[in-house]
KOLDREN-213180 format. One record per residue: x, y, z of N, C-alpha, C in turn; residue in three letters. Coordinates in steps of 0.001 Angstrom, whole numbers, padded with zeros to 6 digits, always signed. Layout:
<bamis>
XYZXYZXYZALA/...
</bamis>
This chain:
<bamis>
+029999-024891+018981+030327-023493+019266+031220-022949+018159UNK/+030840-021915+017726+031708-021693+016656+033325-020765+017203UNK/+034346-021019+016580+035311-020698+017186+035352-018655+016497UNK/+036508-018269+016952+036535-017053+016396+037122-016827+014860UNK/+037880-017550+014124+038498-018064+013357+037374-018160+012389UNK/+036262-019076+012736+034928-019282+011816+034019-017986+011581UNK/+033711-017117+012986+033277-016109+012728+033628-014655+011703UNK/+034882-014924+011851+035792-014389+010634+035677-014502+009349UNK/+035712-015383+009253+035259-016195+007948+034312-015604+007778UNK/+033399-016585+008340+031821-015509+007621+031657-014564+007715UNK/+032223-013336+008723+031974-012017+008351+032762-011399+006999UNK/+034088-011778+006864+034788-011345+005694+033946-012163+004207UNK/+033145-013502+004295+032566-013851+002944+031228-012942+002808UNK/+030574-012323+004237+029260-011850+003976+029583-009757+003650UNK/+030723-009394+003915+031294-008202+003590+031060-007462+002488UNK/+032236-008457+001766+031254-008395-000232+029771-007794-000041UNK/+028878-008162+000355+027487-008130-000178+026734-007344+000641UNK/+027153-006810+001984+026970-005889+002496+027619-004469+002276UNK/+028359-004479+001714+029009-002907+001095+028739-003083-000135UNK/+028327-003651-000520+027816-003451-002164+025931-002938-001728UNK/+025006-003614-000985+024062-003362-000844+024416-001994-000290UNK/+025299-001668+000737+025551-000186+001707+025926+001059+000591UNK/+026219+000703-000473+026382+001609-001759+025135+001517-002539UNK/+024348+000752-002705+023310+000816-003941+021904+001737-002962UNK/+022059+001402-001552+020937+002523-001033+021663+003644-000370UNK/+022961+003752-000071+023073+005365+000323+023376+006734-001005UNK/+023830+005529-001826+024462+007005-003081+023220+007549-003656UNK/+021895+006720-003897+021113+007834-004013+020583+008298-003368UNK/+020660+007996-002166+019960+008899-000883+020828+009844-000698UNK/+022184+010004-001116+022889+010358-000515+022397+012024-001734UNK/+022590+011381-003088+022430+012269-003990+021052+013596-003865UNK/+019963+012343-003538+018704+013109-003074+018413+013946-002101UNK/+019771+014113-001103+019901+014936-000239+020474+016214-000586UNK/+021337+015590-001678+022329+017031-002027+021448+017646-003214UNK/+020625+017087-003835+019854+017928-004845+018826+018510-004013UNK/+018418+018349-003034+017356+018871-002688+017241+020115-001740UNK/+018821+020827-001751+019167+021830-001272+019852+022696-002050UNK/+019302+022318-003534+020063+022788-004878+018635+023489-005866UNK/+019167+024397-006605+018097+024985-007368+018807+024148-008968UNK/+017955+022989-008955+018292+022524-010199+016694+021959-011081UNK/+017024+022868-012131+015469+022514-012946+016099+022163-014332UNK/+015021+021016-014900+015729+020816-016326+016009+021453-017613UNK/+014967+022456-017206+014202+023623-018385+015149+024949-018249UNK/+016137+024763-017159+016973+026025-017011+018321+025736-016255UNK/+019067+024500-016937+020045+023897-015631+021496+025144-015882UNK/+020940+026082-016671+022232+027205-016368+021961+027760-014937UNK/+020333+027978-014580+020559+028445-013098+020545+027380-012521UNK/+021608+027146-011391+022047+026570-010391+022965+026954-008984UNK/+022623+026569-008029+022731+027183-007056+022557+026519-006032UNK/+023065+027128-004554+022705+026782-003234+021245+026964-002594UNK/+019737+026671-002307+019069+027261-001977+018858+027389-000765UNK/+019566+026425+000326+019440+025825+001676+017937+025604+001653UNK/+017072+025585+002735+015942+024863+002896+014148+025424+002362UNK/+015286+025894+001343+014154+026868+000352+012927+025665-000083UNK/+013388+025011-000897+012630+023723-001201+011776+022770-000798UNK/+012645+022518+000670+011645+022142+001529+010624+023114+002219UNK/+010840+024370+002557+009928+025357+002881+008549+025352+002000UNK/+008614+025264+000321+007646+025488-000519+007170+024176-000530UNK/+007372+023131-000136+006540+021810-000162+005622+021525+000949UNK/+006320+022581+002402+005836+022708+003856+004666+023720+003738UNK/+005114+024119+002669+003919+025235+002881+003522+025895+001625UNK/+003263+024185+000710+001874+024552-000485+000618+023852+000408UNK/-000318+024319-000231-001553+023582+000463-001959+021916-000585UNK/-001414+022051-001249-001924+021094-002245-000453+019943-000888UNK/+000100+020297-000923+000978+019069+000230+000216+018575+001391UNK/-000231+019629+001656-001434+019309+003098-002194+017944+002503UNK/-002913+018693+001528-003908+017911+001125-003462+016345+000353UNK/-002258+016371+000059-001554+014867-000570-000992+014371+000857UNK/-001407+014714+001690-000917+014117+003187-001981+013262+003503UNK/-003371+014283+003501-004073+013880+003875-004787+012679+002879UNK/-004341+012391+001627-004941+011518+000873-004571+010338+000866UNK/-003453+010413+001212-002351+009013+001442-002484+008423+002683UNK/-002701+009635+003513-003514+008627+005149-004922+007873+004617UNK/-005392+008630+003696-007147+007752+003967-006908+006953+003036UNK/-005811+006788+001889-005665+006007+000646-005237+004651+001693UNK/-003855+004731+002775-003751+003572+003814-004763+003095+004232UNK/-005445+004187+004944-006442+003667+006106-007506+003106+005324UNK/-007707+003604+004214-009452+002969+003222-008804+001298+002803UNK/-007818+001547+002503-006970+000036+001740-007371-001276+002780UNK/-006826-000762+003998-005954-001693+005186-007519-001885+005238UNK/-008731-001243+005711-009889-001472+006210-010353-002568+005672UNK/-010698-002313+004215-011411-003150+003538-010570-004692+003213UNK/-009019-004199+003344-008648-005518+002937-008626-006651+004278UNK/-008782-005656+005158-008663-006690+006757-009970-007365+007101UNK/-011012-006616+006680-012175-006709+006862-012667-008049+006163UNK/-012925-007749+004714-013039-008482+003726-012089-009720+003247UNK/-010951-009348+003475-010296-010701+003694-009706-011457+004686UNK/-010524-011349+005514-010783-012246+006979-012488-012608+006537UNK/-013250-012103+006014-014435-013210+005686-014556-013932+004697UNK/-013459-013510+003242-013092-014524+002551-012293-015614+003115UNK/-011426-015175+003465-010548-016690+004233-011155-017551+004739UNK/-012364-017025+005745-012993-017986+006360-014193-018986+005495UNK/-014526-018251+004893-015313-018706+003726-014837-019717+002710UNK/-013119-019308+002279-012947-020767+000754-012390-021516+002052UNK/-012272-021325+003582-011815-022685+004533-012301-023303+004749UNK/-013794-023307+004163-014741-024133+004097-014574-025399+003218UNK/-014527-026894+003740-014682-027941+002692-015980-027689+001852UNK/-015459-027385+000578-016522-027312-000495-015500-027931-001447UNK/-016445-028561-002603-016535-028423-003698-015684-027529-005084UNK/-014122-027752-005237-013342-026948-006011-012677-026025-004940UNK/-012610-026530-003976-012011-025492-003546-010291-025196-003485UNK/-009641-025808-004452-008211-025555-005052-008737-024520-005838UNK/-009011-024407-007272-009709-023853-008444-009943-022002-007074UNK/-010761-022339-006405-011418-021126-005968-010385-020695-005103UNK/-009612-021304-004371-008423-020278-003849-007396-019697-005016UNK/-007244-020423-005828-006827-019711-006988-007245-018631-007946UNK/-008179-018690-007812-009062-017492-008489-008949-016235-007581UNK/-009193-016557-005953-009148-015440-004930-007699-014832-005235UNK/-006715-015570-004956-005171-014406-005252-005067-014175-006940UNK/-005716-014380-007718-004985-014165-008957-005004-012519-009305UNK/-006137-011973-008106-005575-010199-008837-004263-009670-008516UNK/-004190-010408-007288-002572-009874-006656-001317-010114-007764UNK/-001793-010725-009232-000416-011275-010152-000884-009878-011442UNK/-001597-009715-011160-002310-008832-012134-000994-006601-011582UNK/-000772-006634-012628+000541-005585-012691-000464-003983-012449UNK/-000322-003477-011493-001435-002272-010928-001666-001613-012341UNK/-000857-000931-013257-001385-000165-014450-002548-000862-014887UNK/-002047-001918-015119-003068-002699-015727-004160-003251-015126UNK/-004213-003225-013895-005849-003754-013287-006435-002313-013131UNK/-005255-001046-013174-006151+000382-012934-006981+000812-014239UNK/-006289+000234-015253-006614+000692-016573-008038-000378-016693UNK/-007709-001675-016251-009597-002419-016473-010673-002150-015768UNK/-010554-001509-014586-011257-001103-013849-011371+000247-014525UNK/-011052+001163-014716-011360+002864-015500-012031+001988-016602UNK/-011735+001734-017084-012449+001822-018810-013330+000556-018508UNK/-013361-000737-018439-014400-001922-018142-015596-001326-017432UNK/-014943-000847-015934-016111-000618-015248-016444-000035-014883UNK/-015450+000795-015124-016047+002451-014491-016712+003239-015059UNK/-016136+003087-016626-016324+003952-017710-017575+004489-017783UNK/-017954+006183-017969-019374+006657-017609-020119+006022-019061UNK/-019597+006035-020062-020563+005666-021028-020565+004319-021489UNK/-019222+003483-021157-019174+002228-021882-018852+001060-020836UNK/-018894+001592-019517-018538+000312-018680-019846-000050-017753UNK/-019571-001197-017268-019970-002329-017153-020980-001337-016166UNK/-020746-000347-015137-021592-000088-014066-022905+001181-014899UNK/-022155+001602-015809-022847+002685-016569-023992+001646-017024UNK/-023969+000080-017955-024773-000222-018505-025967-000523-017453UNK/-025743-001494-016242-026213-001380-015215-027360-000373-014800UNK/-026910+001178-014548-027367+002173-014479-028380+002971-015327UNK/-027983+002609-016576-028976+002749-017877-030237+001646-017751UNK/-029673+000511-017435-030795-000359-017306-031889-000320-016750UNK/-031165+000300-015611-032321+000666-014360-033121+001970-014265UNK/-032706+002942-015372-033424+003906-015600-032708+004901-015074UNK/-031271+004825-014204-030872+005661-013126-029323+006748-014256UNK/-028894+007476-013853-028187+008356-014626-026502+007926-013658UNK/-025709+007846-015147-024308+006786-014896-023589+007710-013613UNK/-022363+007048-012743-022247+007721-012102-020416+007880-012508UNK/-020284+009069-012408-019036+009675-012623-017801+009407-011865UNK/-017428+008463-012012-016628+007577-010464-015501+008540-010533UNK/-014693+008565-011570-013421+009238-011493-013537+010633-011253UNK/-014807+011350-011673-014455+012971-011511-015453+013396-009998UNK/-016323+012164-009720-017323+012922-008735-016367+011881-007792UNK/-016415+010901-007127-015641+010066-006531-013913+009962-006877UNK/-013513+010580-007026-011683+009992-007190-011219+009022-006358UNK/-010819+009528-005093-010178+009184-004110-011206+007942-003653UNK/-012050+007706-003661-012992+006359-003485-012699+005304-004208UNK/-012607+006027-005596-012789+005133-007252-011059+004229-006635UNK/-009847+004757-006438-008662+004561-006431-008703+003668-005302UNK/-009244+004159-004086-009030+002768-002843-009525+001492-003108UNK/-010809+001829-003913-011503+000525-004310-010805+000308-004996UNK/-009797+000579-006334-009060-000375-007010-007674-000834-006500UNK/-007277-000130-005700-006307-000959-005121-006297-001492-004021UNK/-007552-001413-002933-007965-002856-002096-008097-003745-002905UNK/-008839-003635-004457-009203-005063-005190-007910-006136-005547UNK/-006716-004801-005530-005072-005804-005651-004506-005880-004709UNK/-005064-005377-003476-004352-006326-002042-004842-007380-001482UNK/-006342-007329-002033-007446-008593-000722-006459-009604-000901UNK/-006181-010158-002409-005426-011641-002640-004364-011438-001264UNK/-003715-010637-001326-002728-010661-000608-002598-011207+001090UNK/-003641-009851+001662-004843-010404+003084-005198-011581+003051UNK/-006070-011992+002147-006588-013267+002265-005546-014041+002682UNK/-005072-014557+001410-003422-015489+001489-002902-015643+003109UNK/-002609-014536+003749-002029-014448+004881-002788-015194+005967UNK/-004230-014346+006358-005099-014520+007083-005775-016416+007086UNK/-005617-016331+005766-005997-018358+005446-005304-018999+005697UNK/-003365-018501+005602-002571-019074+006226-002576-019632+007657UNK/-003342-018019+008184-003011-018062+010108-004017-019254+010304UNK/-005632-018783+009994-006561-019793+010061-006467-021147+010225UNK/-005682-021844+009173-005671-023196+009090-004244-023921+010038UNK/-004226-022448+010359-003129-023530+011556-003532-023512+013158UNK/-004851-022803+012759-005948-022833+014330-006752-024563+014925UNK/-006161-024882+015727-006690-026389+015734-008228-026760+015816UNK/-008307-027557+015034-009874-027914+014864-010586-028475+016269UNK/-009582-028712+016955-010163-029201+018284-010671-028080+019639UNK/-010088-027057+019161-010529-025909+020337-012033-025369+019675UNK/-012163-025405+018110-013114-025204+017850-014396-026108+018028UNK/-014196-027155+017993-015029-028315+018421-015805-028802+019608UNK/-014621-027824+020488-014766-028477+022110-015703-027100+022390UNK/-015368-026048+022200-016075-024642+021816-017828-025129+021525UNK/-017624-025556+020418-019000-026381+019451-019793-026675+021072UNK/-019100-028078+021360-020102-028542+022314-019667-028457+023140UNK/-019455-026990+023831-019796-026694+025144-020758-025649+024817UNK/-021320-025371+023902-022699-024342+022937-022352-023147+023072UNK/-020705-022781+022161-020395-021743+021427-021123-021788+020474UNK/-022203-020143+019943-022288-020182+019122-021283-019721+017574UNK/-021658-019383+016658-020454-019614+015484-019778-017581+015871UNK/-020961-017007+016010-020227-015737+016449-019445-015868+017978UNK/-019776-016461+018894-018709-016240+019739-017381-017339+019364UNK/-017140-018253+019054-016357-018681+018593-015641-018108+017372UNK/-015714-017067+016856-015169-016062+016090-014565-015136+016847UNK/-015432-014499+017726-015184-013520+018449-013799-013901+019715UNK/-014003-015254+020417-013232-015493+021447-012287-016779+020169UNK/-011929-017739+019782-010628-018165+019296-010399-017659+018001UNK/-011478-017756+017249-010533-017524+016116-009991-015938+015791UNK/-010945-014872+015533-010152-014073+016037-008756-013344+016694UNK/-008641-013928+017790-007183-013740+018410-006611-014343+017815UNK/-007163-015710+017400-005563-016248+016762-004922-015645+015458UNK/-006202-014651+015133-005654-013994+013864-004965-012581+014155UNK/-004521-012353+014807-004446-011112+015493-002700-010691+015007UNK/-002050-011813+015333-001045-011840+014856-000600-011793+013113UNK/-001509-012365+012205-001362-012341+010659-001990-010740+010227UNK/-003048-010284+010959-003383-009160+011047-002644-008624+010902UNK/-001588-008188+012206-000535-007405+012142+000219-007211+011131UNK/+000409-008819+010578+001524-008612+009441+001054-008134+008329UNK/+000218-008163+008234-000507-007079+006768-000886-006019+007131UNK/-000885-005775+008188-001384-003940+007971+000554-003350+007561UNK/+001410-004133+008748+002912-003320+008315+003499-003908+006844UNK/+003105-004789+006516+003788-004903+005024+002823-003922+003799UNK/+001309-004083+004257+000310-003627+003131+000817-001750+003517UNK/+000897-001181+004559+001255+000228+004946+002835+000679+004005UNK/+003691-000150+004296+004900+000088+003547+004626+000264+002115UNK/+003862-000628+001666+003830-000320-000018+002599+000294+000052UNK/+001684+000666+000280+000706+001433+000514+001152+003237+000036UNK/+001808+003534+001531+002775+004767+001407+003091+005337-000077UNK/+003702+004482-001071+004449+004717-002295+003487+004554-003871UNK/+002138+004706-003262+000841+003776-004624+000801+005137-005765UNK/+001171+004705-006507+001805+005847-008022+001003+005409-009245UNK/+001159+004334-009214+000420+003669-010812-000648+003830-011094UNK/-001233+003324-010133-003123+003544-010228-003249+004956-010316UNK/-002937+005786-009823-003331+007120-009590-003306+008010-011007UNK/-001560+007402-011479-001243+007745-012784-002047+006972-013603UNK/-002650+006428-013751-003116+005482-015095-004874+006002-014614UNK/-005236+006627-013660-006923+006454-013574-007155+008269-013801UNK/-006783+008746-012480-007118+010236-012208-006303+011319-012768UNK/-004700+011023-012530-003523+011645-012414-003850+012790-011546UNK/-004143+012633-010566-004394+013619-009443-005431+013853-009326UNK/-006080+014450-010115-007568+014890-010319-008355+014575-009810UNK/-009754+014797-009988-009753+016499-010470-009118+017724-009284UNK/-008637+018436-009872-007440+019498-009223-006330+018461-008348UNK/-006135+018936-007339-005257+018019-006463-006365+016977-005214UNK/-007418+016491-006065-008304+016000-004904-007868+014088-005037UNK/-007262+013772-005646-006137+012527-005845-004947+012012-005747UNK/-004294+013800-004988-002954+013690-005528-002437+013074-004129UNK/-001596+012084-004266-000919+011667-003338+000483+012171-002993UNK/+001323+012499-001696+002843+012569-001807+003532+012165-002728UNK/+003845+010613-003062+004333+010253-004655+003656+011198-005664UNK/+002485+011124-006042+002567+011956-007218+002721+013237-007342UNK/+002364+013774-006207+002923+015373-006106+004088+015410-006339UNK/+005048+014776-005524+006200+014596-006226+007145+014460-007964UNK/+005861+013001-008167+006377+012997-009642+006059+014394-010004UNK/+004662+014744-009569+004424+016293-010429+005779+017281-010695UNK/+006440+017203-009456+007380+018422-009847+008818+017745-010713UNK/+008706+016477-010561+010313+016045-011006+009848+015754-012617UNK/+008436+015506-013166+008289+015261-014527+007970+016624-015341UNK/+006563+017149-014423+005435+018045-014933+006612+019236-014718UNK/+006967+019452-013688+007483+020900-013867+009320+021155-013863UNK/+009346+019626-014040+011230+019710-014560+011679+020097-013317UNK/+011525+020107-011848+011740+020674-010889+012609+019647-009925UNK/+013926+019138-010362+014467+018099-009505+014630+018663-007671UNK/+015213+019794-008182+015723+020084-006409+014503+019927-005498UNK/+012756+020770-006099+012124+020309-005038+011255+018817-005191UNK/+011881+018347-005775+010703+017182-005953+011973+016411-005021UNK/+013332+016273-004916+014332+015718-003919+013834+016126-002760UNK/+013546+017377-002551+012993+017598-001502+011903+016510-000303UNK/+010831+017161-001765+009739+016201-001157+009666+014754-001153UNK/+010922+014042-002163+011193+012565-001429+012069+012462-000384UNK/+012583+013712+000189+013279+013433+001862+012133+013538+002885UNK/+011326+014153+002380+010226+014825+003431+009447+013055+003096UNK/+008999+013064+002274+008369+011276+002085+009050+010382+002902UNK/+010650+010514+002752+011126+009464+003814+011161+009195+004946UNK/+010778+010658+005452+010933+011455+007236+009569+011010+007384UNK/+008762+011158+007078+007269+010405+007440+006906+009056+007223UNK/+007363+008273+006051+007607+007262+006280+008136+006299+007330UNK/+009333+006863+007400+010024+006284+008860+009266+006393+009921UNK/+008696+007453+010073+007657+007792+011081+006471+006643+011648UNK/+005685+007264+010451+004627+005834+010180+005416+004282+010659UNK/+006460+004306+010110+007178+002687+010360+007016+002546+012022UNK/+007924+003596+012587+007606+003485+013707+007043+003666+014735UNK/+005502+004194+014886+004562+004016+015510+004178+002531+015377UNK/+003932+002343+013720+002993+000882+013548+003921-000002+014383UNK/+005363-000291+014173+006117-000803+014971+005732-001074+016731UNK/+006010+000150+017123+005550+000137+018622+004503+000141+018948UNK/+003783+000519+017633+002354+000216+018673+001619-001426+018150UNK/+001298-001311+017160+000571-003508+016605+002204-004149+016316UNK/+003370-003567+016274+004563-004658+015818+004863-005785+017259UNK/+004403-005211+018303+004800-005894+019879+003861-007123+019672UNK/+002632-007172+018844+001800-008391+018550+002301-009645+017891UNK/+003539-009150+017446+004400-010061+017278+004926-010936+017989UNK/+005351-010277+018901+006113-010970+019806+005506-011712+021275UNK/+003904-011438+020440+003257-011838+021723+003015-013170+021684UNK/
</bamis>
């Protein structure tokens, strides 16, 4: 039992490092609050001023915000799909005793080490590219006319490249849950003449239900904030049919020198964020605890 004397102790050694962390995330939140009720632009920082909720008003009510709302829900929801989907039939697939199969689980996570600019930038130009990539040659081959991924598809072109840098991630998890499913419920399953789909459907399945969870709320959190790809493929485009909350944002704090409302719209990012946190929370986080 620890006495009170000990508890002391460790709260005064763990103090240090909790008011140092309690300063490194409130002072700029704290800052991003106070600029974002401020008329401060870089291109004119002689005008400055009080605007009260001027800032946030013009972010509430551009339409191009609507529409970076709505891109970042389907940019989540397209991500989480394919990576839940697809990496729950990879998992099950390298859990197969085969032949290399160290070598081939290694190959499955290695996009997840791969730095987003840079898998956005091989995917645009390798394979996307209308005249010189890999799907254009394809397309020529076949007699068929290249297809314009980035300007006719955007918002497609972008989920597909950044499901391609989460599956590692899904997988990883989901292969984790898998192999700690006992081979004997599956067996006894076997011969009592489960076939391989209901034995998917009734154990393994549920037992994944729980690793599930944990990747939709970790893959949703960084999901929310996806900047790189967007910047390195579309940069919004064409018009605002790419633009996500983050980059609308960057738009105003780079493109238009506009700190007060681009503070803005990272308070308004945080207020929905939190949001999002807590639905997913109460509603798949209780799978946790089940």
């Amino acid at each position: 039992m620890a006495t009170h004397s000990s508890r002391l102790a460790a709260r005064l050694m763990v103090a240090p490092s909790v008011v140092v962390l309690f300063i490194w995330m409130i002072v700029p939140l704290a800052m991003t609050i106070y600029y974002s009720f401020r008329l401060y632009r870089l291109i004119s920082p002689e005008r400055a001023g009080w605007t009260g909720f001027r800032n946030y008003a013009w972010f509430l009510n551009s339409p191009e915000f609507w529409q970076a709302i709505s891109n970042t829900l389907l940019l989540v929801g397209g991500v989480l799909v394919i990576t839940v989907i697809l990496g729950t039939l990879i998992a099950l697939l390298i859990d197969q005793p085969v032949w290399g199969q160290g070598p081939l689980r290694i190959l499955v996570i290695s996009p997840f080490f791969v730095m987003p600019p840079v898998a956005a930038s091989i995917w645009e130009n390798l394979f996307m590219h209308p005249q010189n990539g890999m799907f254009a040659s394809f397309a020529l081959g076949l007699g068929m006319k290249p297809i314009l991924f980035m300007e006719q598809y955007p918002m497609a072109s972008v989920i597909f490249i950044v499901a391609w840098e989460w599956l590692p991630f899904a997988t990883l998890i989901l292969l984790t849950a898998l192999q700690s499913l006992s081979s004997e419920q599956l067996e006894a399953a076997e011969m009592d003449g489960a076939t391989a789909l209901d034995r998917f459907r009734y154990i393994i399945l549920p037992h994944l239900t729980r690793a599930i969870t944990v990747v939709i709320l970790i893959q949703t959190i960084f999901l929310l904030g996806i900047f790189g790809e967007i910047f390195t493929t579309t940069q919004g485009g064409p018009g605002s049919a790419s633009t996500t909350l983050p980059y609308m944002i960057f738009k105003q704090a780079i493109a238009a020198k506009d700190i007060g409302r681009a503070a803005a719209g990272g308070i308004i990012a945080v207020i929905l964020a939190n949001i999002v946190a807590y639905f997913l929370m109460r509603g798949i986080g209780r799978h946790l605890d089940a």
